[in-house]
N, C-alpha and C positions, 0 to 999 in steps of 0.2 A: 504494500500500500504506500510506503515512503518512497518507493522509488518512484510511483508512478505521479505522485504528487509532486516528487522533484523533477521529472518530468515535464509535466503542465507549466512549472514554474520556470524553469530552464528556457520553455517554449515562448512561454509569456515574454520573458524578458529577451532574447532573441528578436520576436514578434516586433517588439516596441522599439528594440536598439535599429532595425531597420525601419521602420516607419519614419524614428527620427533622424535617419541618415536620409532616407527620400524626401523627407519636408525640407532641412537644412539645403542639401544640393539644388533640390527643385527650386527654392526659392533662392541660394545664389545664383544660379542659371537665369534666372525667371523664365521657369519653364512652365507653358500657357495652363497644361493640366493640375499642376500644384500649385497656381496661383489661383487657377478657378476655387480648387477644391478649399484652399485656406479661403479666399473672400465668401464662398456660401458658406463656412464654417460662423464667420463673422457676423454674419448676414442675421444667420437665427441668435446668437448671442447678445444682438445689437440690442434690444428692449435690455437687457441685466445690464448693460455696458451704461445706459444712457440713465439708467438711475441713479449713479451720483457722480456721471461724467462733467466737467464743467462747475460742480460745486465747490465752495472751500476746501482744499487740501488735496483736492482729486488729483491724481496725476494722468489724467485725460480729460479733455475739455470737448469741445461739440462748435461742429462747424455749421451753421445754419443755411442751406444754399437752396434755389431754386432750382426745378426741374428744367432742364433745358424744352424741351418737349411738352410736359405735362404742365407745366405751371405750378405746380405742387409745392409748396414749403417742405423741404426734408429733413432730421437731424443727423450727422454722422458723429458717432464717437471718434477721435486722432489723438495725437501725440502734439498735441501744440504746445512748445517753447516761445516763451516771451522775448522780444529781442527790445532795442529803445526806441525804432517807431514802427512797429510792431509785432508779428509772429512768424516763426518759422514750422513747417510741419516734414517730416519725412516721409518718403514715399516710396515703403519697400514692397508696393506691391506695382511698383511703374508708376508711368503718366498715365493709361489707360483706363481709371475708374471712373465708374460715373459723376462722385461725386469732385471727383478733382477737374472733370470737362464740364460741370456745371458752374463750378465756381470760374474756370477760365471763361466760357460764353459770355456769362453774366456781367465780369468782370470786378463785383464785390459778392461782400458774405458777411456772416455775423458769426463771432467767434464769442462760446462764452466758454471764458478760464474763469477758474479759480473764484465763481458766483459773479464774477461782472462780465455782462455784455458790451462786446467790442466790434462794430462797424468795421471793417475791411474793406480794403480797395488794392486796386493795380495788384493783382496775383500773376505771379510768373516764378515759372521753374526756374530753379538754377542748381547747380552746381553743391552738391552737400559740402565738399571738398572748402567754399567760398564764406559759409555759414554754421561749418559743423562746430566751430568751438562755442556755438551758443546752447549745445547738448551737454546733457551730462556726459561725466566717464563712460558710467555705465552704458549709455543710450551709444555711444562713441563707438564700443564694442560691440555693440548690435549690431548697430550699422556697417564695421566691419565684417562680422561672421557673415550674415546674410546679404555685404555687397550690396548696398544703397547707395548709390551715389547723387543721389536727386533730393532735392527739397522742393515743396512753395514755400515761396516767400510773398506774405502779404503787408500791407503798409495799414498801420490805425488810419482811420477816414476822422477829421477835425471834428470835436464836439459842437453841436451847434446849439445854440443857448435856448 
């Protein structure tokens, strides 16, 4: 009986050490299958994500953007860092998602970090390489293992009285 249970367990852990050897590569590659599969992972997490995204202390905020298409208001949970006139986000799933070609159409958004909402303008990709020392260590590291090289960078839109 213990063998067979070290067995199962053996397998299990096998099972998982490649799983996360195909996620890890798939997404330095950005390889289109495991980046699909990671974004509809996200996709249904997105309601858990969005419940204290954007709050005090959260370390994800929420980018508020328009449907290119649909006209729709949508929320996305991200990675936005504050920079001094204003946010950077990385982009380790490409330039290719919706909600990053809604906010370039559009050409603003509304970002809310850390419980205040913040108006966005002028979004454009650049270079992670240009803007990565506004990441933590940690995020630094990410970024290198999974090969990010891209951010948006967005500018605060002036308060208006």
């Amino acid at each position: 009986m213990f063998r067979t249970l070290g067995r199962l367990v053996l397998g299990a852990l096998v099972a998982l050490g490649v799983i996360g050897t195909v996620f890890v590569l798939g997404m330095r590659a950005k390889s289109p299958p495991v980046l699909d599969a990671v974004r509809r992972a996200g996709r249904s997490m997105r309601p858990v994500a969005l419940r204290t995204a954007g709050g005090p202390g959260s370390p994800t905020s929420v980018v508020r953007h328009v449907g290119r298409a649909s006209g729709r208001e949508y929320d996305t949970p991200v990675g936005a860092v504050a920079t001094d006139d204003g946010f950077v986000i990385a982009l380790p799933y490409g330039s290719n998602t919706d909600w990053l070609r809604n906010v370039l159409a559009s050409g603003s958004a509304t970002i809310v970090h850390d419980g205040t909402e913040h108006a966005v303008h002028t979004p454009e990709i650049v270079p992670l390489a240009r803007v990565g020392g506004h990441f933590s260590a940690t995020d630094q590291r990410m970024h290198q293992i999974f090969r990010v090289d891209e951010c948006l960078q967005v500018r605060s839109a002036p308060e208006t009285p």
